[in-house]
C-alpha positions in Angstrom: 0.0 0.0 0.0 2.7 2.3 0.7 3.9 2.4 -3.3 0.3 2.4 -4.3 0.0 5.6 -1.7 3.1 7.5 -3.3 2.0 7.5 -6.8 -1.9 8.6 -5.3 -0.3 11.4 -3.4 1.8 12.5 -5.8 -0.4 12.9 -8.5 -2.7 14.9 -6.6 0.3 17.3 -5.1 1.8 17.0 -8.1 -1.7 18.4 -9.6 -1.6 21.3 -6.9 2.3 22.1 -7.8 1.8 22.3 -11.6 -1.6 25.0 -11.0 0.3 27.3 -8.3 3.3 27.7 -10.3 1.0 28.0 -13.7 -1.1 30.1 -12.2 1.0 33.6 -12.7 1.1 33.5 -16.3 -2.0 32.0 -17.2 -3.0 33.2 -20.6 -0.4 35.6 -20.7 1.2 36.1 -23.8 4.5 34.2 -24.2 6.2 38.0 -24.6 4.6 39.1 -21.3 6.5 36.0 -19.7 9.8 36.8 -21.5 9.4 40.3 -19.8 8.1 39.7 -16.0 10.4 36.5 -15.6 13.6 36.9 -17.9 14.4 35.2 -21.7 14.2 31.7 -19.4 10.7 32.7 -18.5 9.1 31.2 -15.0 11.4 28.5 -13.6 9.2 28.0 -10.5 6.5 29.5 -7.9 5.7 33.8 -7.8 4.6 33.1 -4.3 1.6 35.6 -2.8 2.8 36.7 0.7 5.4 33.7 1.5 2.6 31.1 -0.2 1.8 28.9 -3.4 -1.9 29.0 -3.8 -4.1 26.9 -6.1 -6.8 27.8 -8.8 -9.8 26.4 -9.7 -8.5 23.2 -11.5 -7.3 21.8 -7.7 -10.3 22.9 -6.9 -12.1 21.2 -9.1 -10.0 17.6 -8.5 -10.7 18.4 -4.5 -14.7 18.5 -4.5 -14.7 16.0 -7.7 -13.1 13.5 -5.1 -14.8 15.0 -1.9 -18.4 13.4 -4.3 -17.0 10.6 -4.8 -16.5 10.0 -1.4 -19.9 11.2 -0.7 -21.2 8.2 -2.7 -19.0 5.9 -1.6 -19.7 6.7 2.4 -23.3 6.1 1.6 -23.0 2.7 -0.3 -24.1 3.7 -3.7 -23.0 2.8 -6.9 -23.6 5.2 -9.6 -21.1 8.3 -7.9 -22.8 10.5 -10.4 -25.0 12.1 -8.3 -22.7 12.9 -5.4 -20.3 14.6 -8.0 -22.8 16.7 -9.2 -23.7 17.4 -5.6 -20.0 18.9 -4.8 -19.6 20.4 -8.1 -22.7 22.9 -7.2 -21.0 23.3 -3.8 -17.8 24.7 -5.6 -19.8 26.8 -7.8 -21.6 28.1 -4.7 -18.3 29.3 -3.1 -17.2 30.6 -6.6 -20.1 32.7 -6.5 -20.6 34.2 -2.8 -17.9 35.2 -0.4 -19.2 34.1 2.9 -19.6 30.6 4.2 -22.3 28.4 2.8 -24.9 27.9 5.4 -25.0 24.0 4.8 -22.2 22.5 3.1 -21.6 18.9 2.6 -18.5 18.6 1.4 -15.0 19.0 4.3 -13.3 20.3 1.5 -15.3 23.7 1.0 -14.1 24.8 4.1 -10.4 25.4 4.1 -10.0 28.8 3.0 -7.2 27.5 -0.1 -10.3 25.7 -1.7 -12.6 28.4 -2.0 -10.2 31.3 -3.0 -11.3 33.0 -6.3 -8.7 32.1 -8.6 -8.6 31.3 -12.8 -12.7 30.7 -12.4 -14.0 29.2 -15.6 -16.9 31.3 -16.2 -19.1 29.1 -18.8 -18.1 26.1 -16.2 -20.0 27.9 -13.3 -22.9 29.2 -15.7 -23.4 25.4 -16.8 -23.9 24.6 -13.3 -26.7 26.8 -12.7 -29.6 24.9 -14.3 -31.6 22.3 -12.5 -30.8 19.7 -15.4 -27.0 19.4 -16.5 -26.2 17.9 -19.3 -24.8 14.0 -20.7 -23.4 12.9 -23.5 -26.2 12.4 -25.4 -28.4 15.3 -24.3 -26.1 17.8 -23.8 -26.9 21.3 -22.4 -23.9 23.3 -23.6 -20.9 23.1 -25.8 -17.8 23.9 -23.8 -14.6 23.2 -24.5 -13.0 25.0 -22.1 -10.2 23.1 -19.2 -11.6 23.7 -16.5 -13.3 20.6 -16.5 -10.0 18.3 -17.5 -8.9 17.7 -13.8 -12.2 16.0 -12.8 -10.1 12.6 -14.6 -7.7 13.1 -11.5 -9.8 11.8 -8.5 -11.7 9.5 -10.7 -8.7 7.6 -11.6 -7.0 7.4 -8.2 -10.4 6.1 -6.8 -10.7 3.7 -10.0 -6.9 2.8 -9.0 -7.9 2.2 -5.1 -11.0 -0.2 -6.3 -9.4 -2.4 -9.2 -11.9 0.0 -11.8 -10.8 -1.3 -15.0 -10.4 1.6 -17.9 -13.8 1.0 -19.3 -15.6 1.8 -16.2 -13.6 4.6 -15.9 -13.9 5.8 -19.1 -17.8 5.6 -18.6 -17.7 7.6 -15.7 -15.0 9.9 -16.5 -17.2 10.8 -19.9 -20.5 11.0 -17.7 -19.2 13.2 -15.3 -17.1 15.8 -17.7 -20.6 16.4 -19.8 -22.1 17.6 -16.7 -21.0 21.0 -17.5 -19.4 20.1 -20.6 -21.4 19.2 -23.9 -18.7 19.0 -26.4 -17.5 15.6 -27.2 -13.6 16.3 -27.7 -13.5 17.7 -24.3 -15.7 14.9 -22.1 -13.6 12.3 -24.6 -10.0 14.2 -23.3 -11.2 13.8 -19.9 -11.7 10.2 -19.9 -8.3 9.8 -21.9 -6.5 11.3 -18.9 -8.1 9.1 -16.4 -7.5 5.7 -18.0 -3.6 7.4 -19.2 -3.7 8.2 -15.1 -4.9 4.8 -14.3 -2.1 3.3 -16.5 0.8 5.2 -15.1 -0.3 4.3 -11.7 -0.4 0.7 -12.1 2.9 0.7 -13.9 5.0 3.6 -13.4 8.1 2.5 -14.5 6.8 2.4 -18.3 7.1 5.6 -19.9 4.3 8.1 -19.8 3.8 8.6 -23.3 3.0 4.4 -24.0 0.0 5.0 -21.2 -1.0 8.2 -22.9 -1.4 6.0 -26.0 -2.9 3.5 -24.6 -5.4 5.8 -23.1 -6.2 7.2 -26.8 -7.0 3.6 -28.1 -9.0 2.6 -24.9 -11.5 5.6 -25.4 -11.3 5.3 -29.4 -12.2 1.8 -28.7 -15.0 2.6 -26.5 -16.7 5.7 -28.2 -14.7 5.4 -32.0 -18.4 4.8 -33.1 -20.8 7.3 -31.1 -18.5 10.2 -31.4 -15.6 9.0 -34.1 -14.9 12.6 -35.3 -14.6 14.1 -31.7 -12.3 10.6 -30.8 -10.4 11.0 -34.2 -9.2 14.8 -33.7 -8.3 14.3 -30.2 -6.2 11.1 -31.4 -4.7 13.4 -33.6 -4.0 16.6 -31.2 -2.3 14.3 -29.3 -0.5 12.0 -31.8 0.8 15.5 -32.9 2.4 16.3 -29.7 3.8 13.0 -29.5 5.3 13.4 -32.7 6.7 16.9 -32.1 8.0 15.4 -28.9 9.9 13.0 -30.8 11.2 15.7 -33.0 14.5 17.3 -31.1 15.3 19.5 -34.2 13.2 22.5 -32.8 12.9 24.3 -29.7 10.6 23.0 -27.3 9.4 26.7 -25.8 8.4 27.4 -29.8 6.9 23.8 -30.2 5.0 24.3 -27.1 3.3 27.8 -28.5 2.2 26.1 -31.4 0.3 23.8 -29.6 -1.8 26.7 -28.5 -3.2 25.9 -25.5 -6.7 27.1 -25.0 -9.4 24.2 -24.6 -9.1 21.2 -22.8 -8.1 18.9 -25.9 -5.4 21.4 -26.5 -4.4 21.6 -23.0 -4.3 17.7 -22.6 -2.0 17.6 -26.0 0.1 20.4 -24.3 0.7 18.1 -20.9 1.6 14.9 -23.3 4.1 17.1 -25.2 5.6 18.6 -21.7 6.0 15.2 -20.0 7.4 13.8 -23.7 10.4 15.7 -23.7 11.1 16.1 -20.0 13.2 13.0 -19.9 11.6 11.9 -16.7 12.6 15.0 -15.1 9.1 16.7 -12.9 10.9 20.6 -12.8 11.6 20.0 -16.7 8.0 19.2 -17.4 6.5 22.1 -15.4 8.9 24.4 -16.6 8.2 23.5 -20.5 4.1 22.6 -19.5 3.6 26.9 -17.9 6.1 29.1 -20.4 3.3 29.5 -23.4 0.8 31.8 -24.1 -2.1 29.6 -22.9 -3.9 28.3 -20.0 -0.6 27.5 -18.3 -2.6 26.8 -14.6 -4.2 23.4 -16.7 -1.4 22.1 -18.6 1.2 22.7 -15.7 -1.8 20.7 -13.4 -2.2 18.4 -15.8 1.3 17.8 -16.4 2.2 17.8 -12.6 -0.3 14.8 -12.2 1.1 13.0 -15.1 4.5 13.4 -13.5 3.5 12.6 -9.9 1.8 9.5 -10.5 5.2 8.2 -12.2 7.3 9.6 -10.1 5.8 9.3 -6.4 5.2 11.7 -3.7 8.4 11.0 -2.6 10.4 12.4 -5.5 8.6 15.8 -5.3 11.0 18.6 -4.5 10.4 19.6 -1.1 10.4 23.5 -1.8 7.1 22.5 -4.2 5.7 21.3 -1.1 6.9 23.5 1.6 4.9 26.8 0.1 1.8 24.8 -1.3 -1.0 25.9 0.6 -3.2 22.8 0.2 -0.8 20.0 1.1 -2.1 18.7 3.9 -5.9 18.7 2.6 -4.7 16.8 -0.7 -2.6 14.2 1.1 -5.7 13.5 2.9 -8.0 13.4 -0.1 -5.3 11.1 -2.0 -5.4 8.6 1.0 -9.3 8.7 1.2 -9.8 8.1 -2.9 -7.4 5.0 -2.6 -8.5 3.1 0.4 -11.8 4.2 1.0 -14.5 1.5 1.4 -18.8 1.2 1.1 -18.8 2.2 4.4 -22.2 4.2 6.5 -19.7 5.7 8.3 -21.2 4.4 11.9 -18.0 2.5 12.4 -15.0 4.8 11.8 -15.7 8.1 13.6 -12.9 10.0 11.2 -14.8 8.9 7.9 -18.2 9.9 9.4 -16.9 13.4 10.4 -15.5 13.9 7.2 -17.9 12.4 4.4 -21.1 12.0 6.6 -20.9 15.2 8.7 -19.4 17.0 6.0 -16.4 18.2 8.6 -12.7 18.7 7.9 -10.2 16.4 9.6 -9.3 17.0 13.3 -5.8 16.6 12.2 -3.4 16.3 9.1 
């Protein structure tokens, strides 16, 4: 359990890391970065008063997995509802600054999960409505990322539970059209859980043979209900793989053409980082926030990537040291991957968190 815990924790710190250092430059020019960091551009956190804090796409992992737990506390089986459930508690906080009056999720109450930062506008507005939307009825278009790190908690619960990459895939498809309607970006989203799934179960392969295999699992699955959507995320990605494999250019320029805006793009933008990062996690987040994108995802994404291969363990410590959420995601992380059907009557700790709705005592 301990290896199993590592690669659980560090995907989710990892997650964190990859947002708060992204999160100064996000969709600034690549110019702008040149200018406020040097010709090098950012090469780690621009801490706020001594600390690193998060955006919305941790937040989004956090209550995704805080549902999840929800369900699982209560003994059901379809986690759908209980996702959605959290997801309108984060959209709460997103929208009001004081204190919900009933929350029931632990993980809306430490102050570095609500903060107000990188919200994704349309995300919040499709959560509004009484009906959200699936994959065959949906109730918006997005394509925007801020849905992409949903795939994170998903696949270290799938991981905890022996959830094979079908089941996943269902889940990860049926929770991203929620909020988001079109079918590259739901299809990305499961493509990064099963790719998450894969790394955890065997780290020691390289990252960009899971990634693949997470393209063919999905193609496999929904090649026929959505086989445009599946083909031109297959290619986005096979593109960055190919670049990747490319060492005649410069990675900073490579990375700008990527153009990282939706979630497809920003998924394609986290293979290509982790690609050429030769196993290295401060090479990947250095190449995943330097473009003139939505460098809070891709340096999230890429940070999970890279700290489910790599452990917990292999984390820098000054990452960790600044983060302001560490302690609530190593929590989370060890929840998702041994959590069990449970009422709650029986472990007073489970019950105060995903019963009561109560942060830990301690962390």
């Amino acid at each position: 359990m301990a290896d199993k815990l590592s690669g659980s924790r560090g995907c989710l710190l990892g997650l964190a890391v990859g947002d708060a250092m992204g999160i100064a430059v996000d969709k600034k020019s690549l110019a702008e970065i040149y200018e406020d960091y040097g010709p090098n551009g950012l090469l780690g956190y621009d801490l706020t008063n001594g600390n690193a804090e998060v955006s919305s796409y941790t937040q989004i992992a956090a209550y995704t997995g805080n549902g999840i737990l929800l369900g699982v506390a209560r003994g059901k089986q379809d986690l759908l509802p209980y996702i959605t459930v959290s997801l309108r508690e984060w959209a709460r906080n997103q929208n009001f600054h004081r204190d919900p009056e009933v929350s029931r999720c632990w993980v809306a109450k430490p102050k570095c999960l609500r903060l107000h930062n990188n919200r994704d506008a349309r995300m919040l507005d499709a959560l509004r409505p009484q009906t959200l939307g699936s994959p065959d009825a949906p109730t918006n278009l997005n394509n925007t990322p801020g849905v992409l790190t949903e795939a994170i908690p998903l696949a270290l619960y799938a991981y905890g539970h022996q959830i094979g990459a079908s089941d996943l895939a269902t889940l990860a498809v049926r929770s991203a059209a929620l909020t988001h309607g079109y079918p590259e970006t739901f299809l990305s989203v499961a493509v990064l859980a099963v790719s998450l799934l894969e790394i955890l179960s065997d780290p020691d392969a390289p990252v960009v043979d899971h990634i693949l295999k997470g393209v063919r699992a999905v193609q496999a699955q929904y090649g026929i209900a959505f086989a445009t959507a599946a083909d031109r995320l297959a290619a986005r990605i096979g593109r960055a793989i190919s670049m990747a494999l490319d060492d005649k250019f410069d990675i900073r320029v490579e990375m700008e053409r990527l153009e990282c805006n939706t979630a497809a793009d920003c998924l394609a933008g986290s293979v290509y980082a982790c690609a050429t990062s030769l196993g290295d996690f401060d090479t990947a987040l250095i190449t995943a926030v330097n473009h003139s994108g939505a460098s809070a995802c891709v340096g999230a994404v890429t940070g999970a990537l890279m700290g489910a291969k790599l452990g917990a363990d292999a984390l820098p410590d000054f990452y960790l040291e600044s983060l302001v959420c560490a302690p609530e995601l190593r929590v989370l992380s060890e929840d998702l991957l041994q959590s069990k059907v449970t009422s709650g009557l029986f472990d007073d700790a489970w019950d105060h968190k995903y019963i009561q709705g109560l942060p830990p005592e301690k962390f």
